[in-house]
Structures are given as structure tokens and as C-alpha cells.
N, CA, C and O atoms as a Tinker XYZ file with bonds, in Angstrom:
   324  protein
     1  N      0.856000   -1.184000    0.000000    73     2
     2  CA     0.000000    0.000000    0.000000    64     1     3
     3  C      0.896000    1.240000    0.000000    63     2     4     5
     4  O      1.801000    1.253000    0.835000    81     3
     5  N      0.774000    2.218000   -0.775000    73     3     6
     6  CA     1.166000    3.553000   -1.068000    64     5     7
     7  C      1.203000    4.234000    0.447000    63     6     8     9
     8  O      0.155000    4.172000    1.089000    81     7
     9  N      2.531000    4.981000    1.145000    73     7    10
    10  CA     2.665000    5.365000    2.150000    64     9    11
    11  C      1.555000    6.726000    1.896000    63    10    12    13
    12  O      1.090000    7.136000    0.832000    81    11
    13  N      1.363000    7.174000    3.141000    73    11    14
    14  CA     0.167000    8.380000    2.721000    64    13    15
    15  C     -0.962000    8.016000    2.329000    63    14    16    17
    16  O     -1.735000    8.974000    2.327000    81    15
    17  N     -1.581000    6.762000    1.882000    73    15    18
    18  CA    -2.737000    6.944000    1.158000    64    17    19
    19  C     -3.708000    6.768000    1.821000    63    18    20    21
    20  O     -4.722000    6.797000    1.123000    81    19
    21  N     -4.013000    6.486000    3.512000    73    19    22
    22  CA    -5.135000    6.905000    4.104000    64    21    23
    23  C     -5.618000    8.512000    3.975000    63    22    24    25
    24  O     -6.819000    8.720000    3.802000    81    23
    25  N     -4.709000    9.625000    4.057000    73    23    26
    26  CA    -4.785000   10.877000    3.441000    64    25    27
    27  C     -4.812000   11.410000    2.510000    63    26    28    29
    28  O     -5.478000   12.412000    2.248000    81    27
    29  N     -3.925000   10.703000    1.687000    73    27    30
    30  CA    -4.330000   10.924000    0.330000    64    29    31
    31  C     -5.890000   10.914000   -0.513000    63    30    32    33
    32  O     -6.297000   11.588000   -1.459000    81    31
    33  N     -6.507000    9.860000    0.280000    73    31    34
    34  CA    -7.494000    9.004000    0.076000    64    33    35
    35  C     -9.206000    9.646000    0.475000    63    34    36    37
    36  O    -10.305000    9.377000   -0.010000    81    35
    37  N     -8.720000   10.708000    1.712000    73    35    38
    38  CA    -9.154000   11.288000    2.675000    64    37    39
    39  C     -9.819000   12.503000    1.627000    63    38    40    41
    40  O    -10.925000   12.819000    1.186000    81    39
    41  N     -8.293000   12.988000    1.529000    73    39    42
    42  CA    -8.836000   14.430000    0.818000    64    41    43
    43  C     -8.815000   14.051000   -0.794000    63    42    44    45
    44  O     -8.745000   14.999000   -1.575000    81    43
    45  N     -8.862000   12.954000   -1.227000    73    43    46
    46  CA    -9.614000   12.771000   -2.729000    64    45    47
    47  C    -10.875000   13.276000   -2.309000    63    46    48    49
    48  O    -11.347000   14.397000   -2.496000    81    47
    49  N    -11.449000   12.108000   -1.603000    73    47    50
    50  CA   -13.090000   11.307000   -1.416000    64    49    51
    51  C    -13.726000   13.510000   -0.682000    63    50    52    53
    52  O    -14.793000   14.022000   -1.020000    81    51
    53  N    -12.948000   14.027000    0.004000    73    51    54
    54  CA   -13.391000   15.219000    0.474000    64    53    55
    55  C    -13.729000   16.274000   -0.765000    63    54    56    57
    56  O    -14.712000   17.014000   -0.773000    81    55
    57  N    -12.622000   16.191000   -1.916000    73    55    58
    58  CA   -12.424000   17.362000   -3.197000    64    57    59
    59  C    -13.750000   16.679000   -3.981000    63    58    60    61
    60  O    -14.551000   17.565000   -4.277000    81    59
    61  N    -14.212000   15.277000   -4.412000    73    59    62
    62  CA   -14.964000   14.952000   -5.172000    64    61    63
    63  C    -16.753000   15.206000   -4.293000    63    62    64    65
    64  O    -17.701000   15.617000   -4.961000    81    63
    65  N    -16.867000   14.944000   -3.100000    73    63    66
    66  CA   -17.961000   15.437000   -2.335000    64    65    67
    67  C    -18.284000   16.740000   -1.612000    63    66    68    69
    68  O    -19.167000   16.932000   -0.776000    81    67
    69  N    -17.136000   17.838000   -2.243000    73    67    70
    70  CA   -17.198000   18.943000   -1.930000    64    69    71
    71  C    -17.042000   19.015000   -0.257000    63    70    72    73
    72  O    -17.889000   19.538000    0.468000    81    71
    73  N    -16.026000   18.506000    0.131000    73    71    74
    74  CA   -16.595000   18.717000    1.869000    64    73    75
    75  C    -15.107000   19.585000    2.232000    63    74    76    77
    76  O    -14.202000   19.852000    1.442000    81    75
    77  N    -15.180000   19.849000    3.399000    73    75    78
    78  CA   -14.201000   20.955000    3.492000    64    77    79
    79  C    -13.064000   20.018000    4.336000    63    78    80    81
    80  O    -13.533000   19.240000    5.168000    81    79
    81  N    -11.530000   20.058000    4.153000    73    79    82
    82  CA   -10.370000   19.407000    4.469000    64    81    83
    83  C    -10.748000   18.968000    6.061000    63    82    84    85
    84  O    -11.218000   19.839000    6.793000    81    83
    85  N    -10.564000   17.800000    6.505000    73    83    86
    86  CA   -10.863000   17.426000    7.658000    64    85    87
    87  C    -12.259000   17.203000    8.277000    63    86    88    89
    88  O    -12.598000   17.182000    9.460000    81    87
    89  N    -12.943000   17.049000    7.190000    73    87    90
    90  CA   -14.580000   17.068000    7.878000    64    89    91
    91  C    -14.849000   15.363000    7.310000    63    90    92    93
    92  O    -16.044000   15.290000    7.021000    81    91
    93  N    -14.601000   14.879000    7.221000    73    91    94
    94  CA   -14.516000   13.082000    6.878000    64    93    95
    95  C    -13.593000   12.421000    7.788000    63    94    96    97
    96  O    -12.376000   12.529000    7.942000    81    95
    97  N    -14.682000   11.548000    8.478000    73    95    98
    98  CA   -13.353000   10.301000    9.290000    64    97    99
    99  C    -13.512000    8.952000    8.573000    63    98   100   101
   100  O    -14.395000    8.503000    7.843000    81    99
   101  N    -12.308000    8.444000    9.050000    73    99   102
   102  CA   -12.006000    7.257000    8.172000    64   101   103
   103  C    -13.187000    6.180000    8.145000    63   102   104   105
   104  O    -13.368000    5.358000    7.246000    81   103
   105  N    -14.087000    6.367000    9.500000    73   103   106
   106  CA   -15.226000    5.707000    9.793000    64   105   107
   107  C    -16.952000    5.849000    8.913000    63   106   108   109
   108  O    -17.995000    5.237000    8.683000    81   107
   109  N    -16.196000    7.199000    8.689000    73   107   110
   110  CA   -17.723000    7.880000    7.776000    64   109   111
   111  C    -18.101000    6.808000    6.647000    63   110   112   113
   112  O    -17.411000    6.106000    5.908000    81   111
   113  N    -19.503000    6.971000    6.821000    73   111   114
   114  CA   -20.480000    5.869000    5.797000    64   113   115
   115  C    -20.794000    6.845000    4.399000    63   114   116   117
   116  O    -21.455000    7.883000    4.423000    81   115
   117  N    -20.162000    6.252000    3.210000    73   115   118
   118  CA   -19.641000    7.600000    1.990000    64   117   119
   119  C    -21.343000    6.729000    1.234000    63   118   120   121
   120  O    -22.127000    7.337000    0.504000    81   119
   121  N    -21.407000    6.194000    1.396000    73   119   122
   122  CA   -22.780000    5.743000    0.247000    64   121   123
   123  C    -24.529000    6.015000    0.519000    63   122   124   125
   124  O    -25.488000    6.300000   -0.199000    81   123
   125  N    -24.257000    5.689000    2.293000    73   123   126
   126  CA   -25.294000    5.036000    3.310000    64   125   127
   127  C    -25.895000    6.560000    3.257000    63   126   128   129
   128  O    -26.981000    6.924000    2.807000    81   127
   129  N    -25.075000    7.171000    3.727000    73   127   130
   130  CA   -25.026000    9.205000    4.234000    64   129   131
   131  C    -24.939000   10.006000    2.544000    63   130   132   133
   132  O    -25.035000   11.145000    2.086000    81   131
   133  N    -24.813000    9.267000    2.274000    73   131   134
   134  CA   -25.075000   10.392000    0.359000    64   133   135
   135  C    -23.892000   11.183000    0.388000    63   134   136   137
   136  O    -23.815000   12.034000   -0.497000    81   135
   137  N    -22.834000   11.090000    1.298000    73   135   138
   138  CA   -21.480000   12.080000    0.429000    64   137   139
   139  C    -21.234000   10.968000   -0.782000    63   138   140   141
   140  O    -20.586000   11.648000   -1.578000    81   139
   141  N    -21.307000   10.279000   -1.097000    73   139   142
   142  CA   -20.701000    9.445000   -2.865000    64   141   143
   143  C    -21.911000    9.274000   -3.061000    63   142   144   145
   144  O    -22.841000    9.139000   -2.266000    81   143
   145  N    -21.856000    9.290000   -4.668000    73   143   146
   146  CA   -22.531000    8.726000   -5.562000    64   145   147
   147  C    -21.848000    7.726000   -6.570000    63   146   148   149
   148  O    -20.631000    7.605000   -6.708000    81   147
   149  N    -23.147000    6.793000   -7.481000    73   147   150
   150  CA   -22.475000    6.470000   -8.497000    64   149   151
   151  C    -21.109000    6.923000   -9.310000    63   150   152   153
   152  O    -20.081000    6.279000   -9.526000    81   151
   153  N    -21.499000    8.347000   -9.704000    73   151   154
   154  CA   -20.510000    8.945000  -10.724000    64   153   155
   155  C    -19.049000    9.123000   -9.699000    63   154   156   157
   156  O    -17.938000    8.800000  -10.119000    81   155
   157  N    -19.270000    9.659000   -8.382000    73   155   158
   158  CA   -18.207000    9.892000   -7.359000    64   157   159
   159  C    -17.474000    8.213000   -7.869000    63   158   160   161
   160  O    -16.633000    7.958000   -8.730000    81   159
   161  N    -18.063000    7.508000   -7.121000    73   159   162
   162  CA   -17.497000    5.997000   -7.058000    64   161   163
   163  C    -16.722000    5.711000   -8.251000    63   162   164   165
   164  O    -15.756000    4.962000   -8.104000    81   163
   165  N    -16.952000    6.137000   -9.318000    73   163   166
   166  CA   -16.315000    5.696000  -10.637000    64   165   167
   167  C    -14.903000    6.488000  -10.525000    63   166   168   169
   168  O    -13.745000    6.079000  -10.452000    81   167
   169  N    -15.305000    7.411000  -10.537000    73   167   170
   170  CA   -13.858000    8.420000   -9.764000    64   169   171
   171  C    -12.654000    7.416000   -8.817000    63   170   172   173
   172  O    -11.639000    6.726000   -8.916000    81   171
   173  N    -13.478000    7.856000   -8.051000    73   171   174
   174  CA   -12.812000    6.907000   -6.490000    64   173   175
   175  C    -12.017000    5.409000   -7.277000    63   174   176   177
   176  O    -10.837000    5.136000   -7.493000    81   175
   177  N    -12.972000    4.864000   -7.475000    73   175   178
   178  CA   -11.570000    3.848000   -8.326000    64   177   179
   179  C    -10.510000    3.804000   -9.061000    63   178   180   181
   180  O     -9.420000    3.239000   -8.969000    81   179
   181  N    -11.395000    5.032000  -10.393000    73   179   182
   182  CA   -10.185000    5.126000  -10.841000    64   181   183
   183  C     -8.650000    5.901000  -10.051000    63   182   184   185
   184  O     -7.524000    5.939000  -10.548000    81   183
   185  N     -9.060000    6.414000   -8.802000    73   183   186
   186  CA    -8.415000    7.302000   -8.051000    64   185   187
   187  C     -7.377000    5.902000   -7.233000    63   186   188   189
   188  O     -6.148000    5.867000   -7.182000    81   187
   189  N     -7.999000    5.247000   -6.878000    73   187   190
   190  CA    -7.321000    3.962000   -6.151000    64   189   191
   191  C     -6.683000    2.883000   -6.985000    63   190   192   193
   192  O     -5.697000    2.229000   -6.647000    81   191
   193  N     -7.472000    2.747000   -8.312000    73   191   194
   194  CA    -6.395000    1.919000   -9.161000    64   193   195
   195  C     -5.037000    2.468000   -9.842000    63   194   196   197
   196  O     -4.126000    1.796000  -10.325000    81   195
   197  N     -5.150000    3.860000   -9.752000    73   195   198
   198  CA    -3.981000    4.602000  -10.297000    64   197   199
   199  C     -2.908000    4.746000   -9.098000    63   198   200   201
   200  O     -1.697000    4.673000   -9.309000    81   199
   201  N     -3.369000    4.921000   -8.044000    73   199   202
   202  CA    -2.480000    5.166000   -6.589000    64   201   203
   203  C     -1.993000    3.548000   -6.216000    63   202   204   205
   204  O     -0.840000    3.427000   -5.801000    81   203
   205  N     -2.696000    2.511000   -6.330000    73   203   206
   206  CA    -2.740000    1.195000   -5.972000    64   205   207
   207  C     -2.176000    0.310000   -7.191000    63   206   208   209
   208  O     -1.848000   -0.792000   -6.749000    81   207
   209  N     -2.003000    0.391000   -8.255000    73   207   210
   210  CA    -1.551000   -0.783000   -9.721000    64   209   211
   211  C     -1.836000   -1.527000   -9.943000    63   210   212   213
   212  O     -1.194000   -2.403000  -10.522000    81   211
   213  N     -3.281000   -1.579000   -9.497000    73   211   214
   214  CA    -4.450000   -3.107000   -9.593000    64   213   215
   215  C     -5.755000   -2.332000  -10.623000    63   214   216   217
   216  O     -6.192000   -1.183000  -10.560000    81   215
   217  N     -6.056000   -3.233000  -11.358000    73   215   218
   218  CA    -7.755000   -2.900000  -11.696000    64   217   219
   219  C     -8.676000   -3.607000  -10.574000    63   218   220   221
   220  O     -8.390000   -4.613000   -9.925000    81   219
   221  N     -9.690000   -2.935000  -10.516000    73   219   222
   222  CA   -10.869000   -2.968000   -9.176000    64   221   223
   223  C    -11.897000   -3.810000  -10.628000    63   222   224   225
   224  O    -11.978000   -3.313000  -11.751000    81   223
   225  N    -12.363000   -4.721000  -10.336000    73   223   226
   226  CA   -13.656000   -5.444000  -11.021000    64   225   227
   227  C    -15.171000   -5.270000   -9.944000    63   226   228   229
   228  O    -15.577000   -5.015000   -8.810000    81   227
   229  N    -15.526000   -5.616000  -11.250000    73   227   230
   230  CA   -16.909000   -5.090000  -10.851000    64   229   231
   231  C    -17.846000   -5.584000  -10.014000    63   230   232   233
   232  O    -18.846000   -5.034000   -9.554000    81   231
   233  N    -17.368000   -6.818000   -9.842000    73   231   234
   234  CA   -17.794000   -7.802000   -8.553000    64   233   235
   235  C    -17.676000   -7.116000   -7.494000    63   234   236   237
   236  O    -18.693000   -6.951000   -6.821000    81   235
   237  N    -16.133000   -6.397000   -6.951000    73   235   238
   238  CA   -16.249000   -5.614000   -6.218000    64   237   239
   239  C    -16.164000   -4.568000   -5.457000    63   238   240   241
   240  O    -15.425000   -4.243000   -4.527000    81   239
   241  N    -17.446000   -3.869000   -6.254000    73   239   242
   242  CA   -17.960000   -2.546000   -6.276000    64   241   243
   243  C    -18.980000   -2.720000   -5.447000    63   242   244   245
   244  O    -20.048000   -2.573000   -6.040000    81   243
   245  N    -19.100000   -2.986000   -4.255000    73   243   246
   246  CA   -20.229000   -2.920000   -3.048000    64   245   247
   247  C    -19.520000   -2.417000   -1.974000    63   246   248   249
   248  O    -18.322000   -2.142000   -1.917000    81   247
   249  N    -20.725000   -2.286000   -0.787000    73   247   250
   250  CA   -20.543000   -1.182000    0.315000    64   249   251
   251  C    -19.590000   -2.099000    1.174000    63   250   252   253
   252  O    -18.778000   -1.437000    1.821000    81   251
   253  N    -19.499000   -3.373000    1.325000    73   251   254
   254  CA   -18.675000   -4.157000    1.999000    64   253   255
   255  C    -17.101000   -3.292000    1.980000    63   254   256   257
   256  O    -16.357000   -3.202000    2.957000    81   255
   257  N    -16.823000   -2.673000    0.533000    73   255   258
   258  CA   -15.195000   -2.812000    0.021000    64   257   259
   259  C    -15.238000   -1.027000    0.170000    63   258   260   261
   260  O    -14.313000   -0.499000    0.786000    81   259
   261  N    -16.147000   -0.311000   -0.313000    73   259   262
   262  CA   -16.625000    1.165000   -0.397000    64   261   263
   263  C    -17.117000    2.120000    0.347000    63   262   264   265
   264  O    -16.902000    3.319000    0.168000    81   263
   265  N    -17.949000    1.533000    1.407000    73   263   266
   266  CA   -18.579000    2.531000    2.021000    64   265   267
   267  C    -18.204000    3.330000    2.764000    63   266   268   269
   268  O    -18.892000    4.340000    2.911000    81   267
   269  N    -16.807000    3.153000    3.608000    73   267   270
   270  CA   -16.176000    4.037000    4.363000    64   269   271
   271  C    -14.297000    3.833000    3.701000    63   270   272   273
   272  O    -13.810000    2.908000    3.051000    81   271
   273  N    -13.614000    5.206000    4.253000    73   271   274
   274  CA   -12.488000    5.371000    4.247000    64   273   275
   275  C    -11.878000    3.983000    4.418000    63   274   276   277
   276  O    -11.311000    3.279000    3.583000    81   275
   277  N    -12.215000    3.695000    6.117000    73   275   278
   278  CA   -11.845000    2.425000    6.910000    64   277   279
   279  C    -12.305000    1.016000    5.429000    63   278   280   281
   280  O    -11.437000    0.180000    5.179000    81   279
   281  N    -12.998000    0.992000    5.028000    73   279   282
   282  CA   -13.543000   -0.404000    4.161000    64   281   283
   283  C    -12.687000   -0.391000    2.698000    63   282   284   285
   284  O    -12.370000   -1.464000    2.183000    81   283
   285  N    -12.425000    0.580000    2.225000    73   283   286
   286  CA   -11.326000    1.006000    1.182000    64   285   287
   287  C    -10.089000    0.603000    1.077000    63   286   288   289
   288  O     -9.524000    0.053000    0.132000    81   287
   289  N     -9.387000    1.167000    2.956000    73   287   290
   290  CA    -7.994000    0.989000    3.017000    64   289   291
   291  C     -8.296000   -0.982000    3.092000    63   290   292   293
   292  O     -7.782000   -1.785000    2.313000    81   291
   293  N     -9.031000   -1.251000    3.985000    73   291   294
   294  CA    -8.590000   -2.767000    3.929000    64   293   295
   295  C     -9.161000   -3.808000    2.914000    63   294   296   297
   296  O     -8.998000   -5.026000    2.985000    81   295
   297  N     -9.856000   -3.126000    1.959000    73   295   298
   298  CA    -9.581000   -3.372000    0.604000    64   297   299
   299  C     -8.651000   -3.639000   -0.401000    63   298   300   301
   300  O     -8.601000   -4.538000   -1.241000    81   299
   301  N     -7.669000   -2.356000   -0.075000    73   299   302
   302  CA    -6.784000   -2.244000   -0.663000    64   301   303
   303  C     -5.564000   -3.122000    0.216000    63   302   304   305
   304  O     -4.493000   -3.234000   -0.380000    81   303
   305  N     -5.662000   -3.760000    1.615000    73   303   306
   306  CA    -4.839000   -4.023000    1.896000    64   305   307
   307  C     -4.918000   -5.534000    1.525000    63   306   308   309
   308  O     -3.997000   -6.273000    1.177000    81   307
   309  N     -5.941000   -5.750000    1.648000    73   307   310
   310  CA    -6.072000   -7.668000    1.119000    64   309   311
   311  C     -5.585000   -7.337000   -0.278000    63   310   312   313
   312  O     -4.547000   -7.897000   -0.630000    81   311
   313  N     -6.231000   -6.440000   -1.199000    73   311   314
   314  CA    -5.721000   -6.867000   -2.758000    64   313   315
   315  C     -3.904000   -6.565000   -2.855000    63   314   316   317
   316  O     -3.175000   -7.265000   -3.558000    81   315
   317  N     -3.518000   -5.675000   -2.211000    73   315   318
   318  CA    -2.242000   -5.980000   -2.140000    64   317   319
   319  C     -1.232000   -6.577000   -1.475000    63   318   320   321
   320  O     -0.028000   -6.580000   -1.734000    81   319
   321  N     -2.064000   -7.276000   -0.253000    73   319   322
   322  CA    -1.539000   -8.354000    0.905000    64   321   323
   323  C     -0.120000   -9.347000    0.012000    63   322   324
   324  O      0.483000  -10.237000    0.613000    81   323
């Protein structure tokens, strides 16, 4: 995993939902609570497959892997385990 990229990750998901630097915790529910959308999410991957050197499939694209900061990073930590 890319050093930085819980922050990195942070203030993507903040610039694409308009929220102001530091107002998202890693715990926040991005789908459940309406800061992401569809179109956000398409973003967000491509934002994590470019930072990460994996393609994300479409299998999985659910709230299990997405819905929070926290469900992302250990996403990303099994696919690059």
C-alpha cells in the first residue's frame, strides 16, 4: 500500500464530495449518508487503481469494500496483501 494513502485518500473522497479538508473520518459511511454517488465511485476507483496498480472489477464494487475510508484501506490491503 502507497505510504500516505489513508490521506491521500481522505482528501480525494473530500475534493470529489465537496466537503471541506478534515470534515470526513475514516469511519464515515460515503454511500449510506449520500457524500458518494455512483458517478463519485467511478472516480474513487479510478483514483485507487492509479495510486494502488491493480484494476478494481466489478464484482467488487459494493458497500462491503466502499462505504467508508476504513472499508477502502482494507480493501486495498487484502488486494495488495
Amino acid at each position: 500500500m502507497p505510504p500516505q494513502l489513508s490521506s491521500t485518500l481522505c482528501r480525494q473522497i473530500e475534493t470529489l464530495a465537496y466537503l471541506a479538508p478534515g470534515e470526513l473520518a475514516v469511519d464515515t459511511p460515503l454511500f449510506s449518508s449520500g457524500i458518494i454517488d455512483s458517478l463519485n465511485l467511478l472516480q474513487l476507483v479510478t483514483f485507487v487503481e492509479q495510486q494502488c496498480g491493480f484494476k478494481v472489477a466489478a464484482e467488487e464494487l459494493t458497500l462491503e469494500h466502499w462505504d467508508s475510508i476504513e472499508r477502502i484501506l482494507a480493501y486495498i490491503g487484502r488486494r495488495s496483501g
